[in-house]
OpenMM code with the backbone's topology and positions (N, CA, C; nanometers):
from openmm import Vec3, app, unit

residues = "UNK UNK UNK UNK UNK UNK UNK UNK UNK UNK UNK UNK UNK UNK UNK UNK UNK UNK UNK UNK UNK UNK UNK UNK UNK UNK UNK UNK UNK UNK UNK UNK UNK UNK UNK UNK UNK UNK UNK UNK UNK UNK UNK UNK UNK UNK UNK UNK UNK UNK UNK UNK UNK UNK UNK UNK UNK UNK UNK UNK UNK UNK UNK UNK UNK UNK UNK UNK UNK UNK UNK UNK UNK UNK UNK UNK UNK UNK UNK UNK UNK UNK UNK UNK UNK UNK UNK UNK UNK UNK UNK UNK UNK UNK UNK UNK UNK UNK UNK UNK UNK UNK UNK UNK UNK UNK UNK UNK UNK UNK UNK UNK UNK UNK UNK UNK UNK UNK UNK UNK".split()
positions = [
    Vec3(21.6855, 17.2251, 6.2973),
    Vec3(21.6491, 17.0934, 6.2481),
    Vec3(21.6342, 17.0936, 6.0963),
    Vec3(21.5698, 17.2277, 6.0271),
    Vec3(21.5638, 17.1803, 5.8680),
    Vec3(21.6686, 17.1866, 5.8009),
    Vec3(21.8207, 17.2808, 5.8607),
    Vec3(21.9414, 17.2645, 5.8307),
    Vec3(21.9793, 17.1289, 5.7936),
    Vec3(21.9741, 17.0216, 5.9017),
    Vec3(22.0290, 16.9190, 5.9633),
    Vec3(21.9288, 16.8199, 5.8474),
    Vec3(21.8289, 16.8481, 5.8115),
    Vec3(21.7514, 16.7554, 5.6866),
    Vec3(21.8142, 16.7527, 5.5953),
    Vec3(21.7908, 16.9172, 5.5446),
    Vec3(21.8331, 16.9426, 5.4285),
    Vec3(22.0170, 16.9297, 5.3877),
    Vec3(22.0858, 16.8967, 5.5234),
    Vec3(22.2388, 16.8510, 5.4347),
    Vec3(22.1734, 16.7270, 5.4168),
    Vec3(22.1235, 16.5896, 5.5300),
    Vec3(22.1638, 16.4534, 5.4893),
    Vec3(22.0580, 16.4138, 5.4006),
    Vec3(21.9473, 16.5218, 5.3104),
    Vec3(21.8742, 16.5501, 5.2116),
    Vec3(21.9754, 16.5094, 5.0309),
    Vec3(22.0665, 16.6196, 5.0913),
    Vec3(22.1671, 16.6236, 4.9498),
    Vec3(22.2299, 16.5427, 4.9290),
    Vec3(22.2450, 16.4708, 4.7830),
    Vec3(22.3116, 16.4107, 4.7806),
    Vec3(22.4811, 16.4295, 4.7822),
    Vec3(22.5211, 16.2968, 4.7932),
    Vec3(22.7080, 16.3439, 4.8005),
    Vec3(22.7611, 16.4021, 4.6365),
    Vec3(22.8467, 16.5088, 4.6889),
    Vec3(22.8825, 16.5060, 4.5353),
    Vec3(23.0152, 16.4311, 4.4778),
    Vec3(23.0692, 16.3378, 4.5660),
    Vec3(23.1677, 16.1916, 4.5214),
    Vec3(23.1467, 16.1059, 4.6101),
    Vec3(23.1238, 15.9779, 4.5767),
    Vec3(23.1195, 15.8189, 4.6355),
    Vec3(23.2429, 15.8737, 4.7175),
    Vec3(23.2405, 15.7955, 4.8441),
    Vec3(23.3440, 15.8006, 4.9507),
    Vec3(23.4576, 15.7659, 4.8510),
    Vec3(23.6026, 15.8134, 4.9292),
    Vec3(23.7337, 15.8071, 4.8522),
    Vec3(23.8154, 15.7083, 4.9537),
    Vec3(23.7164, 15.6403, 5.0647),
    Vec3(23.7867, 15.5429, 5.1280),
    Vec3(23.8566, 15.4173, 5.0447),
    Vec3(23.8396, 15.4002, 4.9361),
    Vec3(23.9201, 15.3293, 4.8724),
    Vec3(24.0047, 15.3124, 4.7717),
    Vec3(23.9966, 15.4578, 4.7933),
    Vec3(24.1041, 15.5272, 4.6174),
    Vec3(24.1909, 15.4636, 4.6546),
    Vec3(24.3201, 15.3963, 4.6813),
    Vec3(24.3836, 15.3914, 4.6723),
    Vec3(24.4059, 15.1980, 4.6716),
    Vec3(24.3542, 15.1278, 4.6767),
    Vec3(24.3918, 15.0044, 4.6391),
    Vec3(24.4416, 14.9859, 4.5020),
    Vec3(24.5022, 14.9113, 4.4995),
    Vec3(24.6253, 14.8138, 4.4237),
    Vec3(24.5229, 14.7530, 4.2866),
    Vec3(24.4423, 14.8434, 4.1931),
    Vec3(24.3756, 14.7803, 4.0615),
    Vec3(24.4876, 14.7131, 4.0104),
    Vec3(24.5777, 14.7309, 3.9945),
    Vec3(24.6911, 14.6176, 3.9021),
    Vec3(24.6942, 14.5147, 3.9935),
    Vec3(24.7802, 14.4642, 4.1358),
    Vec3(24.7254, 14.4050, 4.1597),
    Vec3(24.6067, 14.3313, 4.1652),
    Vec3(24.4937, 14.3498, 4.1930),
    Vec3(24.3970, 14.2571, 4.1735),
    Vec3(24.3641, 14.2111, 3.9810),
    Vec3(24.4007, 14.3118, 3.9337),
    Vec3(24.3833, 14.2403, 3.7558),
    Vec3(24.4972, 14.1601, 3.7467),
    Vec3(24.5816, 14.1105, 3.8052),
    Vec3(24.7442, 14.0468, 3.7446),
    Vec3(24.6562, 13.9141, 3.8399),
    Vec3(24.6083, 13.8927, 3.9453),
    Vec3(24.5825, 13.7898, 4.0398),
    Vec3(24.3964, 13.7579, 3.9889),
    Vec3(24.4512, 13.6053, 3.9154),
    Vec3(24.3485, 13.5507, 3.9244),
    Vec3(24.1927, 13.5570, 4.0246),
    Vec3(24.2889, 13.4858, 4.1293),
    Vec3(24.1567, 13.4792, 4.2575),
    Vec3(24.1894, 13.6221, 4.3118),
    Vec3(24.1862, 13.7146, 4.3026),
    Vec3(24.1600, 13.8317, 4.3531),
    Vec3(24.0190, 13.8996, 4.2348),
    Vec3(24.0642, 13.8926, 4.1408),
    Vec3(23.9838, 13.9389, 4.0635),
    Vec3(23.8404, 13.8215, 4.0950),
    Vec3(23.8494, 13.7294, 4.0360),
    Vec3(23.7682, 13.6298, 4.0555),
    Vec3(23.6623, 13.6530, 4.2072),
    Vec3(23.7123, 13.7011, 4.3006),
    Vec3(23.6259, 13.7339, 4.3993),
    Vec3(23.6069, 13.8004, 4.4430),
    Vec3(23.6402, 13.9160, 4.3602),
    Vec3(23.5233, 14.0472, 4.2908),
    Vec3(23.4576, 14.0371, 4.2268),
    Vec3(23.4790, 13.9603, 4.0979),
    Vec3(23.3765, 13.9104, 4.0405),
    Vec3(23.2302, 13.8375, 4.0891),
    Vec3(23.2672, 13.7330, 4.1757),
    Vec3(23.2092, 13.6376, 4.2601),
    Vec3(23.1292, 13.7311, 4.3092),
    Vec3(23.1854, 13.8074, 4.3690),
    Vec3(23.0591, 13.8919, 4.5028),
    Vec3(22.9845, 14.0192, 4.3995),
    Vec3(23.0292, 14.0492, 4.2931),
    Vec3(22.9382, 14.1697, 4.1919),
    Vec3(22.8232, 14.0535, 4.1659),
    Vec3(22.8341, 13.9327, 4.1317),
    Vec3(22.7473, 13.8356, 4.1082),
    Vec3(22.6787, 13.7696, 4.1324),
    Vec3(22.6717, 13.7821, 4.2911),
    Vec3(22.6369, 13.7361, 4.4179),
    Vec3(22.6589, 13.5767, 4.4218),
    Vec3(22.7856, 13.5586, 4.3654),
    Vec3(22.8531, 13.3718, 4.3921),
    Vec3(22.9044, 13.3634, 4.4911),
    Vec3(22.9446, 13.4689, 4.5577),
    Vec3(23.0753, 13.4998, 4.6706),
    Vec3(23.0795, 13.5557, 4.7801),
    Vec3(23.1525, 13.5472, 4.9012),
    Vec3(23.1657, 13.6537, 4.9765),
    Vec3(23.2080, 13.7795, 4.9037),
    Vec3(23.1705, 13.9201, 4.9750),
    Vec3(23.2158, 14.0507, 4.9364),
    Vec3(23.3017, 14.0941, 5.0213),
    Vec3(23.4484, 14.0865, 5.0188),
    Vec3(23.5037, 14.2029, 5.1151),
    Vec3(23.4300, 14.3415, 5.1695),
    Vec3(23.5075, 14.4227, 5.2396),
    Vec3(23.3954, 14.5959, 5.2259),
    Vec3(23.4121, 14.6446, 5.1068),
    Vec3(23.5627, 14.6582, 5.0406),
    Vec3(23.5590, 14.7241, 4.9117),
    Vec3(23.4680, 14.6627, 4.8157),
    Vec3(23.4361, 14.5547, 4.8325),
    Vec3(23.3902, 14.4851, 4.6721),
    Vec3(23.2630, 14.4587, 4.7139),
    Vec3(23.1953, 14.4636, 4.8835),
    Vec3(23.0149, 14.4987, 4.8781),
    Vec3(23.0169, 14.6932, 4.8682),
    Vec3(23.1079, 14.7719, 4.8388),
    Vec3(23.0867, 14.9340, 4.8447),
    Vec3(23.0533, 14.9128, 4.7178),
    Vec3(23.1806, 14.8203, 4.5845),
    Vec3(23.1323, 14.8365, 4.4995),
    Vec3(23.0323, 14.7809, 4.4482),
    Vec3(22.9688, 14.6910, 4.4754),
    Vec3(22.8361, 14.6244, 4.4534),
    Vec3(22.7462, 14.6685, 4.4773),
    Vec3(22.7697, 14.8209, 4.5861),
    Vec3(22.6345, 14.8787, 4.6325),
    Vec3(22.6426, 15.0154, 4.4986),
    Vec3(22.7600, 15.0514, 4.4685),
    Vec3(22.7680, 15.1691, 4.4302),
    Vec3(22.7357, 15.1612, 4.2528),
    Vec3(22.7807, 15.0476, 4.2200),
    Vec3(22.7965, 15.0318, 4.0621),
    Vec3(22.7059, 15.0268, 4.0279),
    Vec3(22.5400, 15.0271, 4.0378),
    Vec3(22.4246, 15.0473, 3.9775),
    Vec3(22.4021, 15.2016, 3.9671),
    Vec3(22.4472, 15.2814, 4.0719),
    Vec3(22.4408, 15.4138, 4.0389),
    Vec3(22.5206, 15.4699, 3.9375),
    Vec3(22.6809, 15.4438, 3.9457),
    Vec3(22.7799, 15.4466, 3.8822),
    Vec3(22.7057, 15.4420, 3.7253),
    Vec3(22.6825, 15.3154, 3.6750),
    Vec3(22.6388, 15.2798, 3.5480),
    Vec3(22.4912, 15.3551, 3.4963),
    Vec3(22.4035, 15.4234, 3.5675),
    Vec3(22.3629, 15.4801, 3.5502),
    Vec3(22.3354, 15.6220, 3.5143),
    Vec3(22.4060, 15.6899, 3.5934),
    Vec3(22.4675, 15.8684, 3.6246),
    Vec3(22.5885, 15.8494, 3.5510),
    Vec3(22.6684, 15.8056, 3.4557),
    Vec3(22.7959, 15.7867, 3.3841),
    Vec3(22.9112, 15.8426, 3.5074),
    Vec3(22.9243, 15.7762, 3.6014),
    Vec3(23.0198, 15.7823, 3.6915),
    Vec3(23.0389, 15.9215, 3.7521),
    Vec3(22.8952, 15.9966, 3.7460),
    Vec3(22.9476, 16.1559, 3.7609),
    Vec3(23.0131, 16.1719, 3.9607),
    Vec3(22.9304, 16.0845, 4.0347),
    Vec3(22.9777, 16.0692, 4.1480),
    Vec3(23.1295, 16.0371, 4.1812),
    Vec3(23.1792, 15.9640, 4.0967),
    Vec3(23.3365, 15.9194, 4.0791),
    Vec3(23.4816, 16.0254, 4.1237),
    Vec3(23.5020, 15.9641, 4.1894),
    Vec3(23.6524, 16.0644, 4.1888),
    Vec3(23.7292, 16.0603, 4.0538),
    Vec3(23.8369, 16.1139, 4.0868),
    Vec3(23.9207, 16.0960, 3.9276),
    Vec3(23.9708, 15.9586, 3.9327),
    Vec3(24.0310, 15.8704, 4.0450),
    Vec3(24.1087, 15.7963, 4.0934),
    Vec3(23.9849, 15.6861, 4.0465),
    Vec3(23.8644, 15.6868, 4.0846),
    Vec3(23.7502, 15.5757, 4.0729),
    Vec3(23.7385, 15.5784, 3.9256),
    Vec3(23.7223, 15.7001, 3.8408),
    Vec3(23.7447, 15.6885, 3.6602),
    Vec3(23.8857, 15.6207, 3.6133),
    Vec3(23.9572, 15.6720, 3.6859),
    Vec3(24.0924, 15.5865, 3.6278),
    Vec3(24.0773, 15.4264, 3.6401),
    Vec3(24.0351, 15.3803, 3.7430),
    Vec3(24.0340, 15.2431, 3.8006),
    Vec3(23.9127, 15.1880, 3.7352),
    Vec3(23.8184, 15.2585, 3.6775),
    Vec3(23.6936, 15.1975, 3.6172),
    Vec3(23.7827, 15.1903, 3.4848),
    Vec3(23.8308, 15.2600, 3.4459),
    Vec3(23.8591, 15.2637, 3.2970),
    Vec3(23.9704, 15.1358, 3.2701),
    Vec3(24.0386, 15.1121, 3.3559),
    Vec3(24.1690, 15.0014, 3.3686),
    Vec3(24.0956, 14.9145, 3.3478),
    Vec3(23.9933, 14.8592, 3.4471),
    Vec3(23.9247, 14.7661, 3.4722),
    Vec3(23.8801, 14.7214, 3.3086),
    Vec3(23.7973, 14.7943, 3.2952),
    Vec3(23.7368, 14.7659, 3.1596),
    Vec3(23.7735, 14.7141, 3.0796),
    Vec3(23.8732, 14.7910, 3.0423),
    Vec3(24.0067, 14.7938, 2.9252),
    Vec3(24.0448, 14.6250, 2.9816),
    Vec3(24.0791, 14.5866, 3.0809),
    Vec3(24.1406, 14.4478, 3.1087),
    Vec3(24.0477, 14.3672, 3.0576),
    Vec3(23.9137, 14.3774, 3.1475),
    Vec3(23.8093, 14.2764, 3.1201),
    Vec3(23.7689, 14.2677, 2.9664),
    Vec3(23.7278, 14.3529, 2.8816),
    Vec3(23.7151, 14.3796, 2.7390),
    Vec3(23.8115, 14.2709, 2.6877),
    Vec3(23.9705, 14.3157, 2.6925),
    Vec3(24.0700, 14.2436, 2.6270),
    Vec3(24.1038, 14.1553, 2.6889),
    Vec3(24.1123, 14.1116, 2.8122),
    Vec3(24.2019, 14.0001, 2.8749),
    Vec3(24.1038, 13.8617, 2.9306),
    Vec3(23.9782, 13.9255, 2.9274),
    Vec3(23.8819, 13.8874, 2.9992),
    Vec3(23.7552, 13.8878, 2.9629),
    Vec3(23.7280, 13.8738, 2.8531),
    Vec3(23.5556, 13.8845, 2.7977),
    Vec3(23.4498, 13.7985, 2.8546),
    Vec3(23.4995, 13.6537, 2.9246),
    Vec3(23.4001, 13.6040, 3.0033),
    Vec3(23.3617, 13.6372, 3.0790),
    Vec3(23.4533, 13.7075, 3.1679),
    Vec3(23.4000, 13.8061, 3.2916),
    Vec3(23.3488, 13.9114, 3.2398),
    Vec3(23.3646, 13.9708, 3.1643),
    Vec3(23.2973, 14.0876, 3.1306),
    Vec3(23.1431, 14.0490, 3.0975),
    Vec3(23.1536, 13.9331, 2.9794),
    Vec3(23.0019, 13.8743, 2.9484),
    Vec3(22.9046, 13.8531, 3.0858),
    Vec3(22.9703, 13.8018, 3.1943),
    Vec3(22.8783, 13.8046, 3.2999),
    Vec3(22.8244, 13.8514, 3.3845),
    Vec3(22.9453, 14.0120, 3.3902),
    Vec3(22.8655, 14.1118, 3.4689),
    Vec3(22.7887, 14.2012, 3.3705),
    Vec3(22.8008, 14.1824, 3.2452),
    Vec3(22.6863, 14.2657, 3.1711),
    Vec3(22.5705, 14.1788, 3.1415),
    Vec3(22.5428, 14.0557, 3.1704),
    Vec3(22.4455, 14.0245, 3.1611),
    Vec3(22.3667, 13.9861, 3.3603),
    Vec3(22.4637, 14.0252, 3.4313),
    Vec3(22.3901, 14.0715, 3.5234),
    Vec3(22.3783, 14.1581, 3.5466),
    Vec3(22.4518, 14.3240, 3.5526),
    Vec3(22.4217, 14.5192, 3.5392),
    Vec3(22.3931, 14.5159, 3.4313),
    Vec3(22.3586, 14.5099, 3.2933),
    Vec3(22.2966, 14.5290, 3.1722),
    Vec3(22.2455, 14.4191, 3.1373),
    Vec3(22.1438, 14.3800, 3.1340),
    Vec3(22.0370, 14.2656, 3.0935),
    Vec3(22.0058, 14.3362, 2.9872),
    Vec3(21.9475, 14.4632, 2.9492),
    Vec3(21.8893, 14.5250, 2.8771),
    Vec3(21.9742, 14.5450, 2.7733),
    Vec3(22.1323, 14.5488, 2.7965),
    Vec3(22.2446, 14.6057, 2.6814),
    Vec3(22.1933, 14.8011, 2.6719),
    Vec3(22.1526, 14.8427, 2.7587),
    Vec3(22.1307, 14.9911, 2.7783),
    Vec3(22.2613, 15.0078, 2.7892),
    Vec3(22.3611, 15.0277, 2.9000),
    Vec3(22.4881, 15.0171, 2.9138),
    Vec3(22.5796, 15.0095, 2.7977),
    Vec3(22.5596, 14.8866, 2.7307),
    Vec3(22.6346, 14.8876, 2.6460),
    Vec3(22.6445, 14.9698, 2.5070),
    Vec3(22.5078, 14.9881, 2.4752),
    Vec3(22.4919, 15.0491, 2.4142),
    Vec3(22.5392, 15.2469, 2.4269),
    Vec3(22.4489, 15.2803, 2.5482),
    Vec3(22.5343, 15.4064, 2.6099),
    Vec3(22.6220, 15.4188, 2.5978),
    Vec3(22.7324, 15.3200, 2.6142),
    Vec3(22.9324, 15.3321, 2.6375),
    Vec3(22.9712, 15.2979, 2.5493),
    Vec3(22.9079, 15.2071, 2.4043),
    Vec3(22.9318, 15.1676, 2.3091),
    Vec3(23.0928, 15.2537, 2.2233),
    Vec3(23.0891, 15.3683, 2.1945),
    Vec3(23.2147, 15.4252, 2.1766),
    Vec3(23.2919, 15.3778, 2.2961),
    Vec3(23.2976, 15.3924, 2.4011),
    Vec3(23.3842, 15.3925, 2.4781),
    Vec3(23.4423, 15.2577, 2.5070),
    Vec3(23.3943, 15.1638, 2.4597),
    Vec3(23.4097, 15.0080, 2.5135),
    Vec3(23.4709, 14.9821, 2.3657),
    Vec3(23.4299, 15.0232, 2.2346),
    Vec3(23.4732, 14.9701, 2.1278),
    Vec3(23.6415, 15.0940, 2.1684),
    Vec3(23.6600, 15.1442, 2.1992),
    Vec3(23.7802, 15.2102, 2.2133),
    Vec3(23.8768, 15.1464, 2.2782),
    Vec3(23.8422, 15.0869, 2.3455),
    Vec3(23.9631, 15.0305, 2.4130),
    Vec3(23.9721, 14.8504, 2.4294),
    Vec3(23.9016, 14.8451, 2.3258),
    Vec3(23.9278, 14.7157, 2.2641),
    Vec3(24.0317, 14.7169, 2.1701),
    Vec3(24.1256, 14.6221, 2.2046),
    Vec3(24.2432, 14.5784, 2.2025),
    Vec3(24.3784, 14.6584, 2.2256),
    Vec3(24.3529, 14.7351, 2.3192),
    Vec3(24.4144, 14.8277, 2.3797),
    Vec3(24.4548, 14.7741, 2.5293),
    Vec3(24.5132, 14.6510, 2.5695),
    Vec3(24.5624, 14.6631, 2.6766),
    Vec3(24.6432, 14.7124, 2.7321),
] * unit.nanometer
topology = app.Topology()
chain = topology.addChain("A")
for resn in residues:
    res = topology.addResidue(resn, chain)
    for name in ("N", "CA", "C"):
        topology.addAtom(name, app.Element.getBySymbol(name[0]), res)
């Protein structure tokens, strides 16, 4: 029995990879795809499973600098960004003022966000 604690004790060392593989270009090229991801990070919307995993996961994510992340979840965070930053700053303005109220975040990633501004 303290076997059996002590694994579901530990934490994982990567967020499930059940969704490495969706279509990030797709959903950044499609309006209402993106839009209701957005919607449900914001709680305006229904959440598909992928987009309530990521709603459950992205407070950790933004916290621990994605160390849980696969490579595939850094690549797709980093796309993301890079879109929303340049293509998309309203959306971006609104999920950082709902996951960063504080601008902690922003400040933390500050190199990293001024980097890939205007870099689409």
């Amino acid at each position: 029995m303290a076997c059996v604690a002590v694994t579901w004790a530990r934490p994982e060392s990567t967020y499930t990879d059940k969704w490495d593989n969706i279509n990030v270009d797709e959903i950044l090229e499609s309006n209402r795809l993106l839009k209701g991801y957005v919607d449900c990070l914001l709680g305006k919307g229904r959440c598909t499973p992928d987009g309530k995993a990521l709603k459950e996961t992205l407070p950790d994510a933004l916290e621990h600098e994605c160390v849980k992340c696969t490579g595939k979840q850094k690549l797709g965070a980093d796309k993301v960004i890079r879109h929303l930053v340049n293509k998309r700053p309203d959306l971006w303005k609104e999920l950082a003022v709902k996951y960063d109220p504080d601008n902690i975040y922003q400040a933390r990633y500050k190199d990293k966000i001024d980097a890939v501004k205007g870099s689409a």
